[in-house]
N, C-alpha and C positions, 0 to 999 in steps of 0.2 A: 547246627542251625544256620542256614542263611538269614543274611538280612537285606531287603530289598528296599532302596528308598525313591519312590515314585511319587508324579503328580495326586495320580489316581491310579488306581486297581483296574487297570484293562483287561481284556477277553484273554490277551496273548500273554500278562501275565497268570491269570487264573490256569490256562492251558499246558502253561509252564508250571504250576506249581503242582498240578494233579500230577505232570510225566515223574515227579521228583519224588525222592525217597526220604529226602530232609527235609525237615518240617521249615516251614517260611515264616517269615515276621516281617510285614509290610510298613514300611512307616511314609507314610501322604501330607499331603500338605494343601489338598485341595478345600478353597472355601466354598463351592458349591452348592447350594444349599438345598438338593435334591439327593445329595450324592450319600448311600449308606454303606457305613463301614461293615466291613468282616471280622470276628469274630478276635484273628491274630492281625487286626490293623490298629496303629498308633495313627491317629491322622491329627497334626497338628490346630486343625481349628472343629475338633470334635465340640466344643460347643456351639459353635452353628450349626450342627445337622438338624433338620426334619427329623423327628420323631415322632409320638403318639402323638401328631395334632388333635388338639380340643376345641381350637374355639372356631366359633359359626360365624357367620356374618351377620346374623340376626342380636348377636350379643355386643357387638359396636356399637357402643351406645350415643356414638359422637355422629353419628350420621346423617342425624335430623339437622347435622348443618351444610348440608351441602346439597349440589341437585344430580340427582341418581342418572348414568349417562352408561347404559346399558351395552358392551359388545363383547363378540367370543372372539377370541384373537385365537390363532393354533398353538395345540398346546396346553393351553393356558383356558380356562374360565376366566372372564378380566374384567372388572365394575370400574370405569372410572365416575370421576366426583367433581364434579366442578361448583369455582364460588360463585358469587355472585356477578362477577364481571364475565363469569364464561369461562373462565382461562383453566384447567386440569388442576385442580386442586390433591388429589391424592389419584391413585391405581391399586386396587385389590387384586390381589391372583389366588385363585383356587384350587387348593390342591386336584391334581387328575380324577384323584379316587369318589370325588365326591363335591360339587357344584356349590355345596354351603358351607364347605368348611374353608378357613381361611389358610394360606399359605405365608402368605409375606405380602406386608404393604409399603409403595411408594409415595411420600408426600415430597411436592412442589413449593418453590417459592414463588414469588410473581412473575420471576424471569424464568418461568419454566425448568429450573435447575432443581436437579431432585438433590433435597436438603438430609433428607431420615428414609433410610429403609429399617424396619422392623421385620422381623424375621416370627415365624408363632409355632414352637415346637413344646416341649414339657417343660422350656423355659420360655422366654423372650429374649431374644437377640437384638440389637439396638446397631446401626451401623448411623454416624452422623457426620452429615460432609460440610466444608466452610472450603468459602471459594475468595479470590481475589478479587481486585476491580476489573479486570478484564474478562472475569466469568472462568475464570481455570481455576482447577480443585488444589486445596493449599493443603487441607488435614481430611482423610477419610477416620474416627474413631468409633472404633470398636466396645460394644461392652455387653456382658449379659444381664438378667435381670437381677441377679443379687450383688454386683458390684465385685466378685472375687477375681473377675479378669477384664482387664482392660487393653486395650493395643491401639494403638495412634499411627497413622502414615503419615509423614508429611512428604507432600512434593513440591516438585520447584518446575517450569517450564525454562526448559534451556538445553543449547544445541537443537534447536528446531522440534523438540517434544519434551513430553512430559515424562518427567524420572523419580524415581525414589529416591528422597536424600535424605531419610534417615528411619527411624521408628521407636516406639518407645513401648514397655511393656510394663503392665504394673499388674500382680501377683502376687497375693498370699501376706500384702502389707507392703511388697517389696518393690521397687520399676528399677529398670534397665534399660537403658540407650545403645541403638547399633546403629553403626553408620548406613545399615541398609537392612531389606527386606532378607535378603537372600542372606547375611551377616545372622541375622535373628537364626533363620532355619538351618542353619548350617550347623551353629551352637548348638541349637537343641538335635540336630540328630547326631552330633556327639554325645552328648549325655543322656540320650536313651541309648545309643549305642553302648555306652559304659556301660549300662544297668544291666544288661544281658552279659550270659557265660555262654559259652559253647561254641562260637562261631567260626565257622568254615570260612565265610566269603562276605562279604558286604559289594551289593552289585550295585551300581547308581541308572536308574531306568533314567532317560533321556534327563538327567542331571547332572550338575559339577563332581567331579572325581573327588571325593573326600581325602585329608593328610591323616590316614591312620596307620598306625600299627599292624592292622589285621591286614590280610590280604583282602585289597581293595578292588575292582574295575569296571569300567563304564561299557550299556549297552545302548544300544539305540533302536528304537524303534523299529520291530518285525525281525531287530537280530534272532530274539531266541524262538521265535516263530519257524525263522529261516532255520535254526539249528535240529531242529527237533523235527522237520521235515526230511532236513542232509541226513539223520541218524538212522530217521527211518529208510534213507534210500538205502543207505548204507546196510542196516540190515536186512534187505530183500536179497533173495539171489538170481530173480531175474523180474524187477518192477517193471511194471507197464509203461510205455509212453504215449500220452493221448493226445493227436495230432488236432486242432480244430480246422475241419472241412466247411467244405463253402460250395454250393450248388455249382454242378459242373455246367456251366456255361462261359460265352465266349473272354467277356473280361475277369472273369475269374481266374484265369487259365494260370496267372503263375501262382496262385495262393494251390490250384486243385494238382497241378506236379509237383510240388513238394509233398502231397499229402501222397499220392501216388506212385512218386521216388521210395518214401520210406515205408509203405506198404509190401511195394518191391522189397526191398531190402531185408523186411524181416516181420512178415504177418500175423507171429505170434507175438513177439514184442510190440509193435507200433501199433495202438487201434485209434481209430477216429472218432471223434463226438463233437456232436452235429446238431445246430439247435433246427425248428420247426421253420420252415419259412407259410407264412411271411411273418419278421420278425414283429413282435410287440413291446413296443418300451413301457413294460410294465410291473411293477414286482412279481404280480403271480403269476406270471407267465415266466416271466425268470425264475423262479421258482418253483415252477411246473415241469421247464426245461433240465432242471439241473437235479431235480428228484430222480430220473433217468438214471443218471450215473450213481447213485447213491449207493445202491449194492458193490456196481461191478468197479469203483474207483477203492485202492485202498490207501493208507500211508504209506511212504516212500515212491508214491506214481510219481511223474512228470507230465504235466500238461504244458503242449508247446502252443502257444497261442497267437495265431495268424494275424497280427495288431496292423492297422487299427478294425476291427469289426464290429459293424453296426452302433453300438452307442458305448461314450466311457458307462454311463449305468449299466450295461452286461455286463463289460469286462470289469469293473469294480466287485460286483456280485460275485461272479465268478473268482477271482482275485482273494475274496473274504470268502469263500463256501470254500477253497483248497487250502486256505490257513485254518480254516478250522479241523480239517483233519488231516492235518500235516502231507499235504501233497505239496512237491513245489510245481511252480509256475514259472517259463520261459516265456518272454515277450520274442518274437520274431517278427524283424520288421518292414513292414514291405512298402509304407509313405509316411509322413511324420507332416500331419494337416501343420502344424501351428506354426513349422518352417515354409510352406510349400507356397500359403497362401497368406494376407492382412485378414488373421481372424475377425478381428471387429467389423468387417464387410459379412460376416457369415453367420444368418440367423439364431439359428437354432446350436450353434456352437457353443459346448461348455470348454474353456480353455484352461480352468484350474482345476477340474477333475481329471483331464486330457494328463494335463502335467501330472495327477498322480498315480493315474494308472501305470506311465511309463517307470517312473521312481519305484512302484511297488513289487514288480517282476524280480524275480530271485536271480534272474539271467536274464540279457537282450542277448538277441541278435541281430546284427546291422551291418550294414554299411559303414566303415570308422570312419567318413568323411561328416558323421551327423552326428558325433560324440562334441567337439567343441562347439558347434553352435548352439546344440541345447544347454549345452553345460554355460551357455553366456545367456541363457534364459532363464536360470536357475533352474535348471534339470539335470539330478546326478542322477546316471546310471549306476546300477550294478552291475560287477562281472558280465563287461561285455566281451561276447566272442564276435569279431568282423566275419562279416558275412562278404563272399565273394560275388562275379555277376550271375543272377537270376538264370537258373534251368529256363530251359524250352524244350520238355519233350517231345520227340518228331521220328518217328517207327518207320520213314519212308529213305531208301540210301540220299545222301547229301552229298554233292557235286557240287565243285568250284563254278563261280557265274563264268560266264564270258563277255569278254573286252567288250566293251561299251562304254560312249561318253555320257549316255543317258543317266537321269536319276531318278527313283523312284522314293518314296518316304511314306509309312505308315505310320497314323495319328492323325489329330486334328490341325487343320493350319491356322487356328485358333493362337499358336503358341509362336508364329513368326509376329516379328513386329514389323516387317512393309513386307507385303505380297509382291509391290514393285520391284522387291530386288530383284527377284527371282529372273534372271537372265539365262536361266537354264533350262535343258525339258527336264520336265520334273513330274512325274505319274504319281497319285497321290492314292492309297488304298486305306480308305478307314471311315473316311469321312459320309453319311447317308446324304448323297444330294447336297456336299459342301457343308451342310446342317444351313447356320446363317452364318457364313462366311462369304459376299460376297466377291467371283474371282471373273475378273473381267481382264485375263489379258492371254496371251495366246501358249506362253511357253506351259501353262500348268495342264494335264489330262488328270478327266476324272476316274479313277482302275475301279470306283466300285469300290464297297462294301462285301469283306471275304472274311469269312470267319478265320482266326487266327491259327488252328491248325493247317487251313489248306493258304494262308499265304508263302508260303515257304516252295508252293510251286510257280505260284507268278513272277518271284523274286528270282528269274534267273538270269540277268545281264545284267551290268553298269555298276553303278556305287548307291547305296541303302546311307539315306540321310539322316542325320540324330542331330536337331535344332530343334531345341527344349528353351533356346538362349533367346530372351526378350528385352530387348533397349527401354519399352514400357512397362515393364512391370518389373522392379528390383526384387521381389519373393523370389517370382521363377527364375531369373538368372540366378541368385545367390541359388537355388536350390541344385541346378544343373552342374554348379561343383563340387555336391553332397554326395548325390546321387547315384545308379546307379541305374540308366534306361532301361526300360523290357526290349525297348526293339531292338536293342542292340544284339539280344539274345539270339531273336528273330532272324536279324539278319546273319549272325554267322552262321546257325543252322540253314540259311539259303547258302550260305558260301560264297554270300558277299560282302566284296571290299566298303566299307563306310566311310564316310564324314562326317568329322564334329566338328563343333566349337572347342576352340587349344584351350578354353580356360574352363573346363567342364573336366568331372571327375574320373569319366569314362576315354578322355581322350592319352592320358596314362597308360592306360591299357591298352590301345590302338597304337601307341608306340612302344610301348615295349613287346606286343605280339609282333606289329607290322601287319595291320589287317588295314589298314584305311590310312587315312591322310587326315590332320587336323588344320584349319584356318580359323583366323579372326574375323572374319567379316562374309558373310554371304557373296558379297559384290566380290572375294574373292576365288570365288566356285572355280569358273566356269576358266581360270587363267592354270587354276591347282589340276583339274585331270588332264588341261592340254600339256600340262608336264609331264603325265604320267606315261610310261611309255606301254606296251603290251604285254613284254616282257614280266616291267614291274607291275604289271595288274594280275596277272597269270599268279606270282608268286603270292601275291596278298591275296586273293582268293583262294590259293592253297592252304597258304595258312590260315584264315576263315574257315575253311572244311575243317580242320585237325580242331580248332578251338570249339566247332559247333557241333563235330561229333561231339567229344566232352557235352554238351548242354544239354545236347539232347538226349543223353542218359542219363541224366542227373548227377551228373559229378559235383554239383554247386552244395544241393543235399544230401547228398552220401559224404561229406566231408564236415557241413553244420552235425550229424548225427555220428561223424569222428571226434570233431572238436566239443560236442555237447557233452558226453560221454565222458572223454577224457579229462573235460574238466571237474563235474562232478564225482570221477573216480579220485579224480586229485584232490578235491577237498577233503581235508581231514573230518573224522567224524568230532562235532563239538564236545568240551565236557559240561555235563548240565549242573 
């Protein structure tokens, strides 16, 4: 028999305990008071559950003292009571099941501090709080209604919050003092541990590692989810990997060549799944969407998932519909909002779902310039594989530019911070009519709006500029030395020499190929190519060709679909 000691009995434990051939014995410690145990669960405050509730609200017979203040809060059926001065005198909650029967009541003192929650199961649960002068909770006590268990918290306010500084239990005649909450449970799941024979493994779900005898170890949350997925890749002899596609259009284009690359590469393995546009953020529609795959996905698939797309609500969804039947899930990552921009400028932005979409992935792929900055945001990845620069397929032959002191740069000039610098000619392809940028000086031409497979023919003299770097906005510069630009892709597949900013992530690259030249400063353009001589432009566009052949075949993803592989073959299968 295992023994597993958990908050509570989650999905991903229940899922783990069907794949098992040893019987389980869960031991909880959730006070919850919705929360029902299973069958082989010890849950430490089993006298607080919900049970046969009986009583009605019509049988409070104390009610005629107070004035009835009627609302439905979610959730919840809710009666609040107010006294005579108005102020919330109690809160009734009704059970889900049924609008009259009672679940648990909140009574207030006059400072609006709820004093007595009652609890109304086959017993009465009685919880009763005592507060300090300052209004912070000193004793939470516990009792049921025949006085055979009692438990007392006290706490203390110190070090800037509130802590447990101790507890007391009294049972069966007998009380016990620990210095703490987690002291109490610690004890007792030693000695239900005693009480049992047999035991293979005692596993501690997102809990302290116990000092036992038996063979002990700690998991954490979606571990054995993740395992029981690995097993099943493992046992497949040739699992699917399902690419998520993105409508083939212009700014699409590096998320729809990846999917493309690995289609190439191997069309009975790789298939794509592709939700409905236009998207709705809606459960049943995610749910509509994902019924689709329901046959043709099985355990041990891989879904690689083109992040971030459309709303963390899909890819959450998505996320929990492949842990439930053990497929894993690869994050690939192609922007990372919460670095890029000041979320709290951005409306409709969920920034702590964002955060756990990324953490839930069984594998990222990235960029390793964006591993410690999330990770200084509290976002640990998993098993990341770095991801090199972004394919740009391009089926047409690719030729070195030629010598020119011109500049050309696709993107918005949204992302310069003084259009004044710009002392250079500089043709600018991307922007519809500048958008609202306005460009009032002579060096900049406007190239027009070109859909991004046929830029790679207007790109054929001068140097291809990558200035992502802004003096007004700290995001996008910090981002510029994460990252890894699309144009830059662009431009090699033109087989032209670039310019960066020296303190940007992609300027590395430019120096260890020799394709471009890196500066600090705009204002230092136009001094950098009068250095450069014909010769050395010849070369750096040569080497541009050689690099953006590679892109344009997809060497970036023929290499994530080496390293993905590889690692997954290299994971050991778990033992469960």
């Amino acid at each position: 028999m295992k023994v597993i000691i958990t908050e509570k009995v989650t999905s991903e434990l229940r899922r783990f305990e069907t794949a098992n051939t040893e019987p389980i014995l869960f031991i909880s410690w959730t006070s919850e008071i919705a929360y029902q145990t299973m069958p082989n669960e010890i849950n430490l405050f089993s006298f607080m559950r919900r049970q046969n509730n009986q009583n009605l609200l019509t049988r409070l017979d104390w009610l005629s003292n107070f004035v009835l203040n009627y609302r439905s809060v979610a959730g919840n059926h809710q009666f609040e009571f107010q006294n005579s001065l108005g102020k919330i005198a109690a809160k009734i909650y009704m059970a889900d099941n049924n609008r009259h029967q009672v679940s648990h009541i909140d009574t207030f003192d006059e400072s609006d501090r709820r004093v007595e929650m009652q609890l109304f199961d086959e017993h009465i649960t009685s919880q009763i709080f005592t507060y300090d002068a300052d209004g912070r909770p000193v004793t939470s006590h516990f009792s049921n209604d025949d006085g055979t268990i009692q438990i007392i918290f006290y706490w203390r306010f110190q070090h800037g919050k509130l802590e447990n500084v101790g507890m007391s239990i009294q049972q069966d005649g007998n009380e016990q003092f620990y210095n703490s909450y987690w002291d109490w449970q610690i004890a007792q799941f030693k000695l239900l541990i005693g009480r049992c024979s047999d035991i293979s493994e005692v596993l501690s779900y997102e809990a302290p590692l116990l000092s036992l005898s038996l063979p002990t170890r700690r998991i954490t949350k979606n571990e054995l989810t993740y395992a029981l997925a690995l097993n099943a890749y493992h046992a497949r002899e040739e699992p699917h990997f399902w690419i998520i596609n993105f409508d083939d259009e212009n700014h699409w284009k590096p998320r729809t060549d990846i999917v493309k690359t690995m289609i190439h590469v191997n069309q009975n393995q790789f298939k794509t799944m592709q939700f409905d546009s236009p998207y709705v953020d809606e459960e049943s529609w995610i749910s509509s969407q994902l019924q689709k795959y329901e046959s043709a996905m099985s355990a041990g698939d891989v879904i690689i998932w083109q992040y971030p797309k459309y709303s963390p609500k899909l890819e959450l969804a998505v996320i929990e519909w492949s842990r439930e039947r053990n497929i894993l899930i690869v994050g690939l990552v192609h922007d990372v909002t919460m670095l890029r921009v000041d979320t709290h400028k951005l409306k409709h932005y969920d920034l702590s779902s964002d955060k756990i979409v990324l953490q839930s992935f069984d594998a990222v792929i990235l960029p390793k310039g964006f591993v410690q900055p999330l990770n200084d945001i509290g976002v640990m990845l998993k098993h990341i594989i770095p991801l090199a620069m972004y394919d740009f397929l391009y089926d047409r032959p690719i030729m070195p530019a030629t010598y020119q002191k011109s500049v050309v740069y696709a993107g918005s000039l949204s992302k310069f911070p003084n259009l004044s610098q710009v002392n250079f000619d500089l043709t600018v392809y991307g922007e519809k009519n500048f958008s609202s940028i306005v460009v009032d000086q002579p060096h900049i031409t406007n190239g027009g709006f070109v859909e991004a497979s046929e830029l790679p023919t207007k790109l054929s003299s001068g140097y291809g500029l990558i200035w992502d770097e802004s003096d007004d906005d700290a995001y996008l510069k910090q981002y510029t030395q994460w990252n890894w630009p699309y144009k830059f892709s662009l431009y090699m597949v033109s087989g032209l020499p670039v310019i960066a900013w020296q303190g940007s992530a992609i300027a590395e690259v430019i120096r260890k190929k020799e394709v471009g030249i890196v500066i600090a400063d705009l204002s230092e353009l136009s001094a950098a190519i009068d250095n450069i001589t014909k010769n050395q432009y010849d070369q750096m566009a040569k080497n541009a060709t050689i690099l953006g052949q590679q892109l344009a075949t997809g060497s970036t993803t023929k290499k994530i679909i080496q390293d993905l592989e590889a690692f997954l073959g290299g994971q050991s299968s778990i033992s469960l």
